[in-house]
PAZA-310739 format. One record per residue (C-alpha): residue in three letters; chain; x, y, z. Coordinates in steps of 0.02 Angstrom, whole numbers, padded with zeros to 5 digits. Example, Ala and Ser with C-alpha at 12.3 -4.5 7.8 and 13.67 -1.06 7.14 Angstrom:
// PAZA-310739
MIKOL   fiba   fipa        x        y        z
MIKOL    ALA      A    00615   -00225    00390
MIKOL    SER      A    00684   -00053    00357
//
This chain:
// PAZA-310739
MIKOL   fiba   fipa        x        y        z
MIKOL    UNK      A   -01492   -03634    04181
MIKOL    UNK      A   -01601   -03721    04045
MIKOL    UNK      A   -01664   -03676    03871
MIKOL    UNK      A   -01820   -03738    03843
MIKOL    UNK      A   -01954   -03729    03703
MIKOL    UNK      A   -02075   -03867    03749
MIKOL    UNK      A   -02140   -03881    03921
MIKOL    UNK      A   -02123   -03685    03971
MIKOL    UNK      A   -02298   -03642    03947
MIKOL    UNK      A   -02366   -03783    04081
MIKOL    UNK      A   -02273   -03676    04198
MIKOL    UNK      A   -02377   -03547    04297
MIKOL    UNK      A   -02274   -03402    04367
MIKOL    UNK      A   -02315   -03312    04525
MIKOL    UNK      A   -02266   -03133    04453
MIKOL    UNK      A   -02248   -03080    04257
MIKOL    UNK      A   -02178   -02922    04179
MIKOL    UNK      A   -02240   -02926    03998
MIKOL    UNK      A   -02124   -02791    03923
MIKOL    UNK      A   -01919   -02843    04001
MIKOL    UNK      A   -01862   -02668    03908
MIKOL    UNK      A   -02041   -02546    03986
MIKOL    UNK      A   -02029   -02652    04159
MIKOL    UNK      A   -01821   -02639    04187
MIKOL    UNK      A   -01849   -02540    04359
MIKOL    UNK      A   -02010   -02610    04443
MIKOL    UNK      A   -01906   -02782    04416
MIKOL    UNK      A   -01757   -02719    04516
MIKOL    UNK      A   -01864   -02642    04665
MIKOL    UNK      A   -01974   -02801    04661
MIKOL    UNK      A   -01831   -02933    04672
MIKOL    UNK      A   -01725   -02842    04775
MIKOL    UNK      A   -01668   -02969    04914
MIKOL    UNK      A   -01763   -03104    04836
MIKOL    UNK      A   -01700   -03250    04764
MIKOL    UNK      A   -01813   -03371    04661
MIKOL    UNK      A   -01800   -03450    04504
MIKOL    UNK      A   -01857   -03351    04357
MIKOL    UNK      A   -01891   -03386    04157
MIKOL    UNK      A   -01851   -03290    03997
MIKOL    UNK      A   -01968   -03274    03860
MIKOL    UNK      A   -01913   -03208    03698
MIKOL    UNK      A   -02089   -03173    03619
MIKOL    UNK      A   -01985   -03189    03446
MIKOL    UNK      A   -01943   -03342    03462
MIKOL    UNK      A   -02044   -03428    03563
MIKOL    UNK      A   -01875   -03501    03654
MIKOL    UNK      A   -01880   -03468    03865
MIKOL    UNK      A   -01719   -03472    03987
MIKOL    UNK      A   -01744   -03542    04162
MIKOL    UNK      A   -01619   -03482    04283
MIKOL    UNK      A   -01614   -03445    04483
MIKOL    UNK      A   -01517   -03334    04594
MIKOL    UNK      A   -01480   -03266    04740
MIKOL    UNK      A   -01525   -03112    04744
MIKOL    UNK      A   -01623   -03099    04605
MIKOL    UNK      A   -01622   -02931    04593
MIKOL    UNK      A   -01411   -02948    04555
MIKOL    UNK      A   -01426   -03060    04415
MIKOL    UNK      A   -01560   -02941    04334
MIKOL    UNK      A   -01416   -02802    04341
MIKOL    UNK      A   -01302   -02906    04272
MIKOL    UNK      A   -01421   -02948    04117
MIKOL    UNK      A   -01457   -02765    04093
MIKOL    UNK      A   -01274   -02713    04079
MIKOL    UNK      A   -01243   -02698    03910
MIKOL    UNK      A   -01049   -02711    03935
MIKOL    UNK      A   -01070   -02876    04043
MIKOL    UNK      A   -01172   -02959    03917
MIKOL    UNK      A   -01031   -02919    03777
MIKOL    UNK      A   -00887   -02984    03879
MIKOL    UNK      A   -00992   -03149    03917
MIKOL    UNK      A   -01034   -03156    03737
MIKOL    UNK      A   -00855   -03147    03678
MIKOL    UNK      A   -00798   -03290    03785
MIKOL    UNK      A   -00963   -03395    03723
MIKOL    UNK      A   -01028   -03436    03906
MIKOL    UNK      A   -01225   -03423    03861
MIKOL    UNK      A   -01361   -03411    03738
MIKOL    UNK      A   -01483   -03299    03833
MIKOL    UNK      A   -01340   -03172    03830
MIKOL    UNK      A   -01333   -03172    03629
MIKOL    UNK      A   -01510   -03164    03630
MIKOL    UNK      A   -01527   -02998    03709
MIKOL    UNK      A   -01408   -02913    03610
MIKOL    UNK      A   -01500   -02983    03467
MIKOL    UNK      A   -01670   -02963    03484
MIKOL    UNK      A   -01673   -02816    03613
MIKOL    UNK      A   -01748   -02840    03810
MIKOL    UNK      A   -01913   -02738    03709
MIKOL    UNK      A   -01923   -02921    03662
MIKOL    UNK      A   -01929   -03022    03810
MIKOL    UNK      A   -02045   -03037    03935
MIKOL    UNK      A   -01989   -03103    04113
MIKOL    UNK      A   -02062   -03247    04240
MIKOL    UNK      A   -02049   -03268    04423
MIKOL    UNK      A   -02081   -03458    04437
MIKOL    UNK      A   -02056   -03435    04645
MIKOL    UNK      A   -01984   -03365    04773
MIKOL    UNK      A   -01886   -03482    04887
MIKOL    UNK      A   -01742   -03507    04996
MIKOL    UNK      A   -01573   -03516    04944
MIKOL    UNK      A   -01531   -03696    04989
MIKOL    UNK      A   -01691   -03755    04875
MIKOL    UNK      A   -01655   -03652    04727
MIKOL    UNK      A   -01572   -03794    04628
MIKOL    UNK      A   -01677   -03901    04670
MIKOL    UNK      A   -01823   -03783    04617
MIKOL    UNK      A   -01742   -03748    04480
//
């Protein structure tokens, strides 16, 4: 997964929930057995987190558990992690950049 502040708005996404906080369980129902490569944006900072998984709809429960984001942050294993604690998910809009197989999402990504 990549942090990037430059070339994030060149990239068009397929599906966009504008409000990560408002939008929590229309993202779950419409990623569920998906996997694709999603992006991040905190509209604070400007800042945007590319990532991929498979399924998509796992990783998004994993970013909205409050105690799995605490543990992670303790043992310093990402940014995007700090930054929801920090600025809130009212603060972050989410990306799908595609929808793909799993053997491409790497690449993709």
């Amino acid at each position: 997964m990549k942090n990037n502040n430059s070339n994030s708005s060149n990239i068009v996404s397929i599906v966009s929930y504008v409000n990560a906080n408002i939008d929590k369980f229309i993202i779950y129902k419409e990623n569920k057995g998906k996997c694709g490569v999603y992006r991040w944006n905190n509209i604070i900072t400007g800042k945007s987190y590319v990532g991929s998984s498979i399924p998509l709809s796992g990783r998004f429960r994993a970013y909205y558990s409050l105690s799995y984001l605490n543990r992670r942050v303790e043992k310093g294993s990402s940014a995007i992690y700090s930054a929801f604690l920090e600025y809130g998910y009212i603060n972050f809009s989410l990306d799908i950049l595609e929808y793909c197989k799993p053997d491409e999402l790497i690449s993709r990504e």
